[in-house]
C-alpha positions as semicolon CSV with decimal commas, in nm:
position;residue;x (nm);y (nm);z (nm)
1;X;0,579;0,089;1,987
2;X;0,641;-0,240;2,186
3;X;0,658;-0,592;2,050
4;X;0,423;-0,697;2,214
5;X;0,409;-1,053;2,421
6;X;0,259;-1,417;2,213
7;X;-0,038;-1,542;2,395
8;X;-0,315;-1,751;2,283
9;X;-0,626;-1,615;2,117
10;X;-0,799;-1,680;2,409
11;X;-0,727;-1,472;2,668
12;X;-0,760;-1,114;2,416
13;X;-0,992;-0,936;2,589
14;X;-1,131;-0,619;2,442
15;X;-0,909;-0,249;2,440
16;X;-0,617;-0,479;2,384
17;X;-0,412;-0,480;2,065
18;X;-0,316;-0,745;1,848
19;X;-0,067;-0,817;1,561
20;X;-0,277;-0,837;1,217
21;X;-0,041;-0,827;0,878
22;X;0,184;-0,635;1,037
23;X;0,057;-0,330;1,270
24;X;-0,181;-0,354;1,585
25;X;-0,515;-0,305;1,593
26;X;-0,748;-0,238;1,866
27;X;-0,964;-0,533;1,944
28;X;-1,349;-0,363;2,028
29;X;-1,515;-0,688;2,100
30;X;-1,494;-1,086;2,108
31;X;-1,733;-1,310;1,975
32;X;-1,765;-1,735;2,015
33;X;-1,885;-1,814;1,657
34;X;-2,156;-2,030;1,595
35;X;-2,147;-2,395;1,416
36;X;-1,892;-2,675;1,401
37;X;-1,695;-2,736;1,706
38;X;-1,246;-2,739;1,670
39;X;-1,095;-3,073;1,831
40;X;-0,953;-2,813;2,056
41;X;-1,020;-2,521;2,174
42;X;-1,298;-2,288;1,981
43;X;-1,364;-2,070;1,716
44;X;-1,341;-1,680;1,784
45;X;-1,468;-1,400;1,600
46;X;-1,249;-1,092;1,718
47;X;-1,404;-0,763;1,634
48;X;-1,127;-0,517;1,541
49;X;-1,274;-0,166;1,379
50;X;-1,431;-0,276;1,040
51;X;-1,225;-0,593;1,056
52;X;-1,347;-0,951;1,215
53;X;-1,082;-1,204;1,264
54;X;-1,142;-1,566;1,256
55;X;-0,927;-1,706;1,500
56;X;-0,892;-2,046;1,714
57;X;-0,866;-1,961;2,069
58;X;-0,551;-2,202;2,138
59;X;-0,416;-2,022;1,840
60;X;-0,122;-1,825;1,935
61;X;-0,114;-1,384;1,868
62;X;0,081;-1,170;1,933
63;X;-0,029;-0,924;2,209
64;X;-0,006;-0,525;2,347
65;X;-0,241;-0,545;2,653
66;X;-0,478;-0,216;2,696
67;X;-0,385;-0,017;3,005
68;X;-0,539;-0,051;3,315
């Protein structure tokens, strides 16, 4: 499987795969969560399977992007 490229959390979009403790999964959706506001950036729920991720969107993850 490929390495996959860092990129920040924002610009996952969904049927692209990201690095979560230690394989890929498949991200099925992307949420803005509600409530406080970051200094920078904001707050991102990405839906993986069963799994949400809490993640900053200037945060940086680590990236297979689906095929298109």
């Amino acid at each position: 499987m490929r390495p996959g490229k860092v990129t920040p959390a924002g610009r996952v979009r969904a049927g692209d795969h990201v690095l979560h403790e230690g394989r890929f999964v498949e991200v099925t959706a992307i949420r803005k969560a509600q409530g406080r506001k970051p200094q920078t950036g904001e707050n991102l729920h990405v839906v993986a399977g069963d799994t949400v991720l809490k993640i900053n969107s200037t945060e940086p993850v680590r990236v297979q992007r689906a095929e298109t």
